[in-house]
N, C-alpha and C positions, 0 to 999 in steps of 0.2 A: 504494500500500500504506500504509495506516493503521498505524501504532503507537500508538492510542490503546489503553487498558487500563489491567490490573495489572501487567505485565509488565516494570515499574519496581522500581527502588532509587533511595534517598534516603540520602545520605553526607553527614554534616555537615565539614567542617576548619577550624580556626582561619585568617584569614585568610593565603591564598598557600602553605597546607601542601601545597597539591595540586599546587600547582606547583614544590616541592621537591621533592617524591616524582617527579618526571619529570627528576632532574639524577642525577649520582653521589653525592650528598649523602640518597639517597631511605630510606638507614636509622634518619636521625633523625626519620622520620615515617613507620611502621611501622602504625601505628594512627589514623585519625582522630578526632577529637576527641568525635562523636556517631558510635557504631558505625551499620549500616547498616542501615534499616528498609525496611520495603513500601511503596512507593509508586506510583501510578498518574496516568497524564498523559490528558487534560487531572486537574490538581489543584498545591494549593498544598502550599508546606515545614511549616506550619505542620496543614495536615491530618494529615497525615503522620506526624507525632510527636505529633499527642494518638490518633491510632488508635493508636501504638505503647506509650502510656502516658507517650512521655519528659514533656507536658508535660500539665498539667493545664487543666480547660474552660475556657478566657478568657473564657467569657461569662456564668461564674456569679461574683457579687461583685464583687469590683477583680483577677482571678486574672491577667487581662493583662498584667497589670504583671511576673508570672513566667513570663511569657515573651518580655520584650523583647530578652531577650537573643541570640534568634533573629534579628534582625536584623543582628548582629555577627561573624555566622559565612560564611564559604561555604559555600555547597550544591550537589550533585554530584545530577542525575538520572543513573542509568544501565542500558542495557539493552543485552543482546548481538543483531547484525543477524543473521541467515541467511545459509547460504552460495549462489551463485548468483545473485545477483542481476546477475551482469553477465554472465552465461553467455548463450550463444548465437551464432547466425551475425553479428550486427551487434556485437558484445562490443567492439571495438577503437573502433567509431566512436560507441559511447554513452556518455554518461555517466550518475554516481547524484548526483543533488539530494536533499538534507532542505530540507523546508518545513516552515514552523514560522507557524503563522497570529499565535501570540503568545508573546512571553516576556516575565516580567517581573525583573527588568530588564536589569541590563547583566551581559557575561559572555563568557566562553568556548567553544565546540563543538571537542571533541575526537571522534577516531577513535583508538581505544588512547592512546598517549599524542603522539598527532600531531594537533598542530592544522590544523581544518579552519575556523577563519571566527571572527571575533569580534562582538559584537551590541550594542549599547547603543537602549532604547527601547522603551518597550510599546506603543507606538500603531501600528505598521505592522510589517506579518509580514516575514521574514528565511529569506532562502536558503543554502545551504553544500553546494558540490560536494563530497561526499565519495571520486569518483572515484579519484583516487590512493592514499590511503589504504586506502582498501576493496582496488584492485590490490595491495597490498602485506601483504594479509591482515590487516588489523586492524577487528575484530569488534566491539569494543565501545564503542559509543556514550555520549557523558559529553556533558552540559549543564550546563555546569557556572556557576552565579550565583554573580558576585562583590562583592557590595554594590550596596548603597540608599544613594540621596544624601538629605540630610538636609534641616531647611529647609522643608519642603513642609504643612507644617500650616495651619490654620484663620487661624491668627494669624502674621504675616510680612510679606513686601513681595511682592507679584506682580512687581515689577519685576528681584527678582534670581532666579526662579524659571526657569532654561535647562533642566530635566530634565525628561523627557517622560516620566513617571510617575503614575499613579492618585494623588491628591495625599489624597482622604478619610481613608485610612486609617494616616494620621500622625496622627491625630485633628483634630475635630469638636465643632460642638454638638450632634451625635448619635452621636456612633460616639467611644470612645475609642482609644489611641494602638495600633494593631494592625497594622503594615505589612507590607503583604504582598509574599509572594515566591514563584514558584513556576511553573509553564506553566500558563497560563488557556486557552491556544487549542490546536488540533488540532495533531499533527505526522505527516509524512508522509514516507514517500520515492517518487520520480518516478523515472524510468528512461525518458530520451529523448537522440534525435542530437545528436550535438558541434553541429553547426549547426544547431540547429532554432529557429528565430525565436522570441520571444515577443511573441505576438500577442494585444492585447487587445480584446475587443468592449463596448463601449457599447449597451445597451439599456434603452430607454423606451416607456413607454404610457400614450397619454393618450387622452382621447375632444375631438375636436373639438367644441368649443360651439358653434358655428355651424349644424354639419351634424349634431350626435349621431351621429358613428361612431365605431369607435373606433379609432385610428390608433398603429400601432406602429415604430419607429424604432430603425433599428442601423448602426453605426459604427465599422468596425474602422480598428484602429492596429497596428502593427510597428516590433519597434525595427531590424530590417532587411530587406533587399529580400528576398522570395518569388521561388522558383525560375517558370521562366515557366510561362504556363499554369493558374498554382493558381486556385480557385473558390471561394468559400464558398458557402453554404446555409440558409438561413434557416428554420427548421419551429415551426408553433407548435401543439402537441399534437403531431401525427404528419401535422398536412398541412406540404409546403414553398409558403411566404407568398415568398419570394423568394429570388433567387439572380443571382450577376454576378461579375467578376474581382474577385483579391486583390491586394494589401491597401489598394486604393483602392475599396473598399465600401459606399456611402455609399445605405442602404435607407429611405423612407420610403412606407407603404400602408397604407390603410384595409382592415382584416381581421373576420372576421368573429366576434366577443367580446361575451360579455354585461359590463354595466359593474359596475365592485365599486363599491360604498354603503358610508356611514358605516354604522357601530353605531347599529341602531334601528331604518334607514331600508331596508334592503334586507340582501341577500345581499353576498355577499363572490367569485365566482367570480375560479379562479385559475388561470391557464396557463403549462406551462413552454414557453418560448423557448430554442430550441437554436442554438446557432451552429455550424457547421464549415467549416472550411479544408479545403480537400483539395485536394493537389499533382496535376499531370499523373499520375503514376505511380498514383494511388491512394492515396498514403499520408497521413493524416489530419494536418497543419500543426498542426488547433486543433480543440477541441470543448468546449465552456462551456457550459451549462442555469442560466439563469435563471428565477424563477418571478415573474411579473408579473400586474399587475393593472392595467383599464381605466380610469380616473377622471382626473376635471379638477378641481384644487384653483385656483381663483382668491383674490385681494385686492384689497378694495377699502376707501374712507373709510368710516370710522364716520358715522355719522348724526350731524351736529351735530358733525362733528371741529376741533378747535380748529386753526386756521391751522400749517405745518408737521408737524403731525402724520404719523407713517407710516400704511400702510393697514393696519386692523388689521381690517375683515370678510371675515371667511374664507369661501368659496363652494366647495360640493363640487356637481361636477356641478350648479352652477349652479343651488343652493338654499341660502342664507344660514343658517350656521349658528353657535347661540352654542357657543360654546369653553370648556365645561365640563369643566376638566383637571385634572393630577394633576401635582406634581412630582418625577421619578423618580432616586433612587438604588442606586448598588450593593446587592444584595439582601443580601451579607453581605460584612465586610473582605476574608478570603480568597474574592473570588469565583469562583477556579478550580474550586473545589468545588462550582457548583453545578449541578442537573439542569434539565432542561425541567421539570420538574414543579412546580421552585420558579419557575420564571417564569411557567408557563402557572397555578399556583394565584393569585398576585395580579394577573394581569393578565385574566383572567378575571371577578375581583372587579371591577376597575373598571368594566369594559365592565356588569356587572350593575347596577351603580352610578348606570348614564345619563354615565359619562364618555365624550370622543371624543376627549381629545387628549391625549399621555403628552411631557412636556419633559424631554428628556435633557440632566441637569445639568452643565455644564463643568468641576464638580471632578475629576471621574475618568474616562473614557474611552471608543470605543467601546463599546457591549454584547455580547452575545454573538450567533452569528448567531442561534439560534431566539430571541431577543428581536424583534426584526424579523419576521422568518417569522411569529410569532404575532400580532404585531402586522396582519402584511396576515390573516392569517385572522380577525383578532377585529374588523376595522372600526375598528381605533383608528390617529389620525394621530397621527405623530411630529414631534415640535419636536425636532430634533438640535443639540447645540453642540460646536464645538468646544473639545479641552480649553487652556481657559484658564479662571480664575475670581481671585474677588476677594481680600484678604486681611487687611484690616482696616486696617494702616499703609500699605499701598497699594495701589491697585488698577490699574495700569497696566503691559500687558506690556511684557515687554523688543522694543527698536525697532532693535536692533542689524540688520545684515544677513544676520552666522550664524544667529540663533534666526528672523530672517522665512523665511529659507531651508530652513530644519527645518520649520517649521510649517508651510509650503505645502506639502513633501513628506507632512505630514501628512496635511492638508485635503483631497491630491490622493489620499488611500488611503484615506480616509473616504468622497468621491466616488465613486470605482471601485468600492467594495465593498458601497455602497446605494443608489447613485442608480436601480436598477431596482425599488426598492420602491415597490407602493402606497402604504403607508402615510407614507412621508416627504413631509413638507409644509414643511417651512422649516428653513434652514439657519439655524445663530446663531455669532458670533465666540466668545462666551464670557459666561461667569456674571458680573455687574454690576462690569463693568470701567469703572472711572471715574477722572477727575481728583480726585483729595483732598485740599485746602487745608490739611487738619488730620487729623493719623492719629486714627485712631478713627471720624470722620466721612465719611459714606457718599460724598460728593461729587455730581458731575455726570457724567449716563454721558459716556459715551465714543461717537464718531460714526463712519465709515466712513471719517473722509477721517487718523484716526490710522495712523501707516505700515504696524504690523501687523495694523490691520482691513481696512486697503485692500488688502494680498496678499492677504488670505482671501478679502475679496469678490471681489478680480480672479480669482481658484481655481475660485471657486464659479460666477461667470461664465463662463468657459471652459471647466469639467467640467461643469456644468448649468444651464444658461442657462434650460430652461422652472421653476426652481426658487428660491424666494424665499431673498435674503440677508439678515438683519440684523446692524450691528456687534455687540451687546448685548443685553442684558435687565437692566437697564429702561430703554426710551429716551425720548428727549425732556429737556427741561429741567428736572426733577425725578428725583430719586432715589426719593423716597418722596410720598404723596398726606398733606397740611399741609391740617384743617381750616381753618385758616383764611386757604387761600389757595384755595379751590374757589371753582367761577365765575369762573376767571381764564383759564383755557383754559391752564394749566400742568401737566395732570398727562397725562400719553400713558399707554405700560405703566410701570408703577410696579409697586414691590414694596414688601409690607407692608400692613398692619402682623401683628407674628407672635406680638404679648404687647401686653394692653390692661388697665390697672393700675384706669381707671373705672368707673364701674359701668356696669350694661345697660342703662339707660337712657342713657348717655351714647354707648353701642356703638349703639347703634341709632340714634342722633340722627347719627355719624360717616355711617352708612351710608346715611340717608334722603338727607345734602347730597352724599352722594360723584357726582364727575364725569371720573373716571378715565374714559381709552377701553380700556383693557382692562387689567386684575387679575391678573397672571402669578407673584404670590407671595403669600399671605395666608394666616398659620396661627395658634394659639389655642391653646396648651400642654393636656395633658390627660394623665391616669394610664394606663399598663398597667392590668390587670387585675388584680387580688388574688390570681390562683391564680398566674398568673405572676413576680410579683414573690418572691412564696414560695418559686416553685421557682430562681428564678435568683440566690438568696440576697440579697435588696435587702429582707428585714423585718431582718436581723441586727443590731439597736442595739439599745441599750438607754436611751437616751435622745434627742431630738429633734435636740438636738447633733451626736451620731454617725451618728444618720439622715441629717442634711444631706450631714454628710463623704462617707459612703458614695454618696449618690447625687450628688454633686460629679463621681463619677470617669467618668460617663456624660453626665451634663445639667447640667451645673453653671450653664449659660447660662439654665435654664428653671427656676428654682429660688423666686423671688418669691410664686408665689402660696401653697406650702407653708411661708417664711419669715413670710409675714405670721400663715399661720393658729397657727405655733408661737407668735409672738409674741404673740398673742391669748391664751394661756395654755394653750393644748390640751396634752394629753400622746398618746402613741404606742397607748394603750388605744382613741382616738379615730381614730385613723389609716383604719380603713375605712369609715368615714364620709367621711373626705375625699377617699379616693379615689374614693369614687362623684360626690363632691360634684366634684370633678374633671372627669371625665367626664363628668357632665350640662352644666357647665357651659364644656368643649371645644364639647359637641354644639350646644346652645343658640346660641353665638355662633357659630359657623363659615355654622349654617344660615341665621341674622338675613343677613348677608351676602351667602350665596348665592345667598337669595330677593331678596334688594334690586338685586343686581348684575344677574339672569335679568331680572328685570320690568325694568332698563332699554335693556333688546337691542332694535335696536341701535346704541344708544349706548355702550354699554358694550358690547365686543365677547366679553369672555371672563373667566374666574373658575377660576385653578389653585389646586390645594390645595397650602403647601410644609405638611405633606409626604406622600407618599403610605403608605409602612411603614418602618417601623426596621429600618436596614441590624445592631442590636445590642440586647441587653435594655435597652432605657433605663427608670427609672422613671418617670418623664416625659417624654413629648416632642412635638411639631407631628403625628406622624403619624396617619393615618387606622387602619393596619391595622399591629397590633403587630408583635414580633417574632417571630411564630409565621405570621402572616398573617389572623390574625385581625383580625374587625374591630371595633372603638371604636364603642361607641354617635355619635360624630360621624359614622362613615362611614355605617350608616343615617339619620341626618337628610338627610344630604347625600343619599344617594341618591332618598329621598323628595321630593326639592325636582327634583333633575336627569331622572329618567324620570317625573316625572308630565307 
């Protein structure tokens, strides 16, 4: 049973009011501090209260800033259960689970005022028997979020960052300070036997390159023994592909599957994979549908790869293909709020674009499930990271044993919950986690053989072994591609450059000598639109000065090229001109690039855009397609260069 909906309330309290209100002390807080509005789950605190009017649009101006305050409160979801949920002939020997796919972040679960489970974490879903409680009549359901840790912004040490938190939305050089809180994931309650095992099934499918079939593989686990006699069943549509004793099930056979194709190249067909248990008596142990797809993603040497180097040519079903990609972030701070239709409108876009591979960046977290889902149906491969990333005074994770320990249990729920996708093609530790001699400076990435890349890869080796691991992005003995170190065989995947101060002729001389083996970050500042800028209040100045400030509070990183033109004498009369001047001039260099990197496939194995769209109205920024989803005259050049 889903409790997803509207069927929510959202209670704000000053911190720990709410846990006053449950002592003999409960009349000194009578009232909470934000009285109680409409709220629906999946969704964030912050939706919540601008439908309700408490706060106003944080995304027009700097209005965010009047609502930081929200970060400082507790938050109460709550909704009344039904009665009967434990009714019937088996009442005595069941019990009732809430599954909660995601919370963010740490907190509470109550049943009336009886605690049932405490949670800290957004990166893996959380269980809570509410069995007793429920036996003891109490109806109403509290999720109750007790603060955000702090610390976790753009600029900081990776090495003291222990919270396993969406880290963007502390602010960005794209996104300002908007941290969010709220249930982003699905909640449910379960209703199953005091002993009933949990049981997990392992499914993949890949197509044998040897033989072109296509071979599908299932692997169930228990965390304890099966009554004797139990069976699973293996079906894939509605035929059964296999079947043998439980829970030592270990199914591998060539079945009969059309193979899913990159974007471009073929069709996408999709099959769900059923798994069930079923006891001697009949009674169903386990039943799981996964939807899979046929394809063989290999890696191999770039053409011409410089000694050490990783394998960076990527082979689909055993046809070499260049890695025309996109680098993807939260579609918006609070992304509890968002529909399929805002994932499937820009991920559509790319795919029309001539992209085929979308890298999911290590600042902030899982995606949602139809991110993936969409993903196997549009033909686009996913580059996943785990969340770590870099932070400017340092970029090295924490090496301790607690945080390796956390994060494998991460890694190992990240596994579990996609490694049956077609579309996942490579595993990543994290976003450009490196040694830094000096803060500010990018350093030397970071290898596999560092303690907490080596759990990850060991994770990633033992949850999916037919699945590529890297420690990082960008690897190899450079951080970034130094004209005038090309020809040395030092640049592997690098990142950058994201802002080029010379002129075009000098961008284009960059990219005639580049010798990078593949391009996994390169972006080129460019305007919003004019109509949008307008409407998200970023013309509001009245001098060039004020303009800057203003848009400081978004992109204050990408600000150079409208510095200089102010400096040149322009006044703000002149301003749409430069934003077009802007944007031709994004389009222009991103394309010189693209074409130079394509023409030398493959040598150069791939060419990601950072960034794909604005997680926020920026007035500037790296992205391809705005904050509406619109696209940036860059994303037609690009795509003109990518599907031709």
């Amino acid at each position: 049973m889903f409790l997803d909906g509207e069927d929510w309330t959202l209670i704000g309290w000053r911190r720990h009011d709410w846990e006053l209100a449950r002592t003999p002390a409960a009349g000194k807080v009578t009232n909470p501090d934000v009285a109680p509005v409409a709220a629906r789950v999946p969704g964030s605190v912050r939706g919540a209260l601008l439908a309700a009017g408490v706060v106003a649009d944080p995304t027009v101006g700097v209005q965010s800033r009047e609502a930081e305050w929200v970060e400082h409160r507790d938050w109460e979801f709550r909704r009344d259960l039904p009665d009967g949920l434990l009714d019937g002939e088996d009442a005595l020997t069941s019990r009732l689970w809430l599954e909660c796919e995601e919370l963010d972040y740490t907190g509470v679960v109550l049943l009336g005022d009886l605690e049932v489970g405490r949670f800290a974490g957004s990166f893996t879903p959380h269980s809570f028997d509410l069995t007793a409680a429920y036996r003891e009549g109490e109806r109403r359901l509290r999720v109750i979020l007790t603060g955000a840790p702090d610390g976790l912004a753009q600029n900081g040490w990776t090495s003291r960052i222990l919270a396993f938190k969406p880290r963007f939305s502390y602010g960005w050089d794209w996104t300002p300070r908007m941290v969010s809180a709220g249930v982003p994931g699905r909640i449910r309650l379960e209703r199953r036997p005091a002993a009933s095992p949990a049981i997990t099934a392992r499914v993949r499918a890949d197509v044998d390159p040897a033989r072109d079939v296509a071979v599908l593989e299932v692997t169930l686990s228990a965390d304890r023994p099966l009554p004797a006699g139990a069976r699973a069943d293996v079906l894939l549509g509605d035929e059964v592909v296999g079947s043998g004793p439980a829970p030592d099930f270990r199914f591998r056979a060539e079945v009969a599957a059309r193979v899913w194709q990159l974007a471009g190249r073929g069709d996408q067909p999709l099959y769900d994979c059923r798994v069930r248990v079923v006891a001697q008596d009949g009674s169903v142990l386990h039943e799981s549908v996964r939807r899979v797809g046929f394809r063989h993603v290999s890696w191999s040497a770039a053409a011409e790869a410089p000694p050490g180097a990783d394998d960076w040519l990527c082979s689909v079903n055993g046809e070499p293909v260049f890695l025309a990609g996109v680098n993807w972030v939260p579609i918006r701070p609070d992304y509890a709020d968002l529909t399929e239709a805002d994932y499937r409108l820009r991920l559509q876009r790319y795919r029309d674009l001539g992209f085929v591979m979308v890298r999911v960046w290590g600042g902030a977290g899982l995606e949602r499930p139809v991110f993936y889902d969409l993903c196997d149906e549009l033909g686009l491969l996913v580059w996943q990271e785990f969340p770590l990333s870099s932070s400017g005074l340092d970029n090295e994770p924490p090496a301790d044993l607690g945080f390796i320990d956390e994060l494998a249990q991460v890694a190992e729920s990240y596994i579990e919950r996609l490694g049956h996708h077609a579309c996942l093609a490579l595993w990543c530790g994290g976003n450009e986690l490196t040694i830094v001699d000096e803060p500010g400076v990018p350093g030397t990435p970071l290898a596999a053989d560092h303690p907490t890349l080596a759990a990850l890869a060991e994770v990633a080796r033992r949850g999916d072994p037919g699945r590529r691991f890297i420690a990082t992005s960008p690897t190899g003995p450079r951080f970034e591609a130094d004209a005038g170190e090309f020809g040395q065989g030092l640049h592997h995947d690098v990142h950058g450059p994201w802002e080029f101060e010379g002129t075009q002729e000098q961008w284009q001389q960059y990219w005639d000598h580049d010798d990078a083996v593949m391009r996994s970050e390169v972006g080129v500042v460019g305007a919003s639109s004019w109509e949008l800028l307008d409407r998200q209040g970023l013309l509001a100045a009245s001098s060039g000065a004020e303009l800057r400030q203003l848009w400081t509070h978004a992109a204050g990183w990408w600000l150079a090229p409208l510095d200089a033109w102010l400096q040149a004498g322009h006044d703000l009369s002149q301003l749409p001109e430069w934003v077009e001047q802007s944007r031709t001039r994004q389009a222009e260099m991103l394309a010189y690039s693209a074409q130079r990197s394509k023409e030398r496939f493959p040598r150069c194995t791939g060419y990601f855009v950072w960034l794909g769209h604005d997680t926020f109205p920026c007035p500037v920024s790296l992205s391809l397609l705005d904050y509406d989803g619109e696209l940036k005259p860059a994303a037609r050049a690009l795509g003109a260069i990518f599907t031709a």
